[in-house]
DOVEX-807300 format. One record per residue (C-alpha): residue number from 1; residue in three letters; x, y, z. Coordinates in steps of 0.02 Angstrom, whole numbers. Layout:
! DOVEX-807300
(NUM; 'ALA'; (X; Y; Z));
...
//
This chain:
! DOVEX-807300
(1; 'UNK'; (0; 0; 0));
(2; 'UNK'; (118; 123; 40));
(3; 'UNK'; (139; 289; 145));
(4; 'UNK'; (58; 453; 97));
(5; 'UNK'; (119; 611; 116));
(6; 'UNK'; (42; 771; 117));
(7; 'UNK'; (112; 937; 135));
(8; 'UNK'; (2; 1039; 240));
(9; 'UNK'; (3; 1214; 329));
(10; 'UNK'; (-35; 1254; 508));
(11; 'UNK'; (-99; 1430; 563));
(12; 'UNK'; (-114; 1492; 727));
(13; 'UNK'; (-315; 1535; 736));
(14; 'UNK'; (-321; 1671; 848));
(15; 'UNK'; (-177; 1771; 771));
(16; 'UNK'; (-248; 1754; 599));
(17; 'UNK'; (-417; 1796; 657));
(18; 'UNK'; (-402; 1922; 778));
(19; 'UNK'; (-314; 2031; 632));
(20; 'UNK'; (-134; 2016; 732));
(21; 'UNK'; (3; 2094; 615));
(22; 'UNK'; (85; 1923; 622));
(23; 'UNK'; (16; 1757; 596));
(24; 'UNK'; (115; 1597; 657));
(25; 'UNK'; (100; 1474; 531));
(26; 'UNK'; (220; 1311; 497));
(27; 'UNK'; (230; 1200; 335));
(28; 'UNK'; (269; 1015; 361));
(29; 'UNK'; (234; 859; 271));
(30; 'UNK'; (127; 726; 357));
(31; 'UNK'; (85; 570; 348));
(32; 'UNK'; (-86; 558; 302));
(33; 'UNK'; (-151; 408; 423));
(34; 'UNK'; (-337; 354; 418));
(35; 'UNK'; (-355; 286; 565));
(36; 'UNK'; (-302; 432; 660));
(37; 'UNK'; (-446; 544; 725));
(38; 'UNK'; (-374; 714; 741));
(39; 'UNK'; (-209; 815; 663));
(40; 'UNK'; (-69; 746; 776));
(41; 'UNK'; (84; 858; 790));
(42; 'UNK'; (239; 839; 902));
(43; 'UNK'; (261; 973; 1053));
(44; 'UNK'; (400; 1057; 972));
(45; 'UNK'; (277; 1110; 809));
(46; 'UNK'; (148; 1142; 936));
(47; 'UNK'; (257; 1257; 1016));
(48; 'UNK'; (316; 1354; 845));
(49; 'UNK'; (122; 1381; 824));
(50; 'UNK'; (92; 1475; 1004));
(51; 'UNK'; (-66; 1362; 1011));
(52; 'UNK'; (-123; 1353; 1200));
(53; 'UNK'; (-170; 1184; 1296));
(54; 'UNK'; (-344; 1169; 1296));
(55; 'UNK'; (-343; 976; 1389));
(56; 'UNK'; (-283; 807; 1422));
(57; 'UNK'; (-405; 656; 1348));
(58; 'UNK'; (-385; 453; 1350));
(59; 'UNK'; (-324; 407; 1170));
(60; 'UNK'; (-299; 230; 1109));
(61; 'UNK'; (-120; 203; 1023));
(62; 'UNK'; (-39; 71; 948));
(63; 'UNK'; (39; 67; 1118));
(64; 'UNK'; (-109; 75; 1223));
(65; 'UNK'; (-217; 180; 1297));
(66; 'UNK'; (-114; 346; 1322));
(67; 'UNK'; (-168; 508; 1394));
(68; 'UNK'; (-119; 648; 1255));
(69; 'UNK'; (-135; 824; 1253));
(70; 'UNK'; (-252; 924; 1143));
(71; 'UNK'; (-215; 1113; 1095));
(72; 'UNK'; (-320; 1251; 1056));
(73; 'UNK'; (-382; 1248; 870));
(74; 'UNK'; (-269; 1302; 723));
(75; 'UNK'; (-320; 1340; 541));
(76; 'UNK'; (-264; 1202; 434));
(77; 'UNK'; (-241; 1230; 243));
(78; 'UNK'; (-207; 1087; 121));
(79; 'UNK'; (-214; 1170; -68));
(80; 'UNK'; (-350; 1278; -87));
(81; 'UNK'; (-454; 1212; 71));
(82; 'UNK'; (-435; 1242; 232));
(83; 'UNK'; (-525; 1217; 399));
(84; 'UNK'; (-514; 1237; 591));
(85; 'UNK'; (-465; 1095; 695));
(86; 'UNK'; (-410; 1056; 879));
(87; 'UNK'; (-208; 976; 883));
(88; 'UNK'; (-157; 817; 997));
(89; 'UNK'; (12; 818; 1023));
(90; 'UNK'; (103; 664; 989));
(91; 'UNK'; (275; 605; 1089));
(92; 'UNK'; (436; 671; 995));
(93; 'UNK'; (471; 530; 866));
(94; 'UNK'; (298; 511; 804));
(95; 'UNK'; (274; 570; 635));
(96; 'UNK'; (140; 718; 612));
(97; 'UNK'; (-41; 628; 563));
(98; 'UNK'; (-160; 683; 462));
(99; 'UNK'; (-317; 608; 531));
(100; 'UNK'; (-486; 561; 438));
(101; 'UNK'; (-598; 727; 536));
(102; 'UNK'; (-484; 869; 433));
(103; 'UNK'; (-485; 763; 287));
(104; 'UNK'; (-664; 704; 299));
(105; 'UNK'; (-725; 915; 326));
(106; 'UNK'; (-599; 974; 196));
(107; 'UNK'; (-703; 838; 53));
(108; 'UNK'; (-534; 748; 22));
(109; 'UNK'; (-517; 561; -2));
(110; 'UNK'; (-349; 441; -8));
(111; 'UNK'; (-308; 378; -147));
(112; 'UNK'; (-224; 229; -104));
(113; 'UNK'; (-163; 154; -299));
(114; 'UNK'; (-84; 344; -325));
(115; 'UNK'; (-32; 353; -158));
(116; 'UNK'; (-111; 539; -125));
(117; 'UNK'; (-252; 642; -70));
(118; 'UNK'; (-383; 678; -209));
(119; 'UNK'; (-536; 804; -194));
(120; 'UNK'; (-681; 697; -186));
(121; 'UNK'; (-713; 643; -344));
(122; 'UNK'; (-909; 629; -323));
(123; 'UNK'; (-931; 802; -277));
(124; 'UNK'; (-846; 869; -456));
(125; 'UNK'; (-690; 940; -370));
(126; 'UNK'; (-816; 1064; -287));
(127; 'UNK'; (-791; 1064; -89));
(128; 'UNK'; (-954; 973; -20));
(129; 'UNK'; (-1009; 944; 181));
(130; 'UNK'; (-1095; 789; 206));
(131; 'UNK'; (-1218; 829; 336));
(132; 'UNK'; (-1290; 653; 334));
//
């Protein structure tokens, strides 16, 4: 099957939109993981963002259950969509995950025979919310 990538871009929320002359934003590549929940980043991207702890939840990992930390939302942008979700942080050494609630929200599907994202090809390349 393969790993997929996916270069995506992190904004800090509040600075972008309370107008703040600077906005913190990072570019990374991730590794787009469907059965991840939630964007996972490491502290030290967390950190480069300015996002604030929000709390600490029960998460199950491929080591167990876990307690992780979950930061305050940040805007995240993958080619011309974007949308606002909350961050767990993920121990040092864990690669950054892309998990199926941004992609699901943002209309984009894997494709796992090209090995990348695709905008969901039932919707015509037009973003489209399920609400069903």
């Amino acid at each position: 099957m393969g790993r997929i990538q996916q270069k995506v871009i992190f904004e800090n929320s509040t600075d972008k939109w309370s107008g703040a002359q600077v906005v913190r934003k990072i570019e990374i590549d991730m590794l787009v993981d469907s059965g991840a929940a939630m964007a996972c980043l490491p502290k030290s991207d967390i950190e480069k963002l300015g996002l604030p702890y929000k709390k600490t939840v029960k998460a199950v990992t491929a080591d167990g259950m876990r307690e992780r930390r979950i930061y305050a939302a940040a805007n995240i942008i993958i080619g011309d969509r974007d949308g606002t979700f909350d961050i767990m942080e993920v121990p040092d050494g864990v690669p950054p995950l892309l998990g199926y609630i941004p992609l699901e929200q943002m209309d984009y599907l894997i494709d796992f025979a090209q090995h990348k994202l695709i905008e969901n090809p039932e919707h015509n390349g037009k973003l489209t919310l399920d609400l069903f």
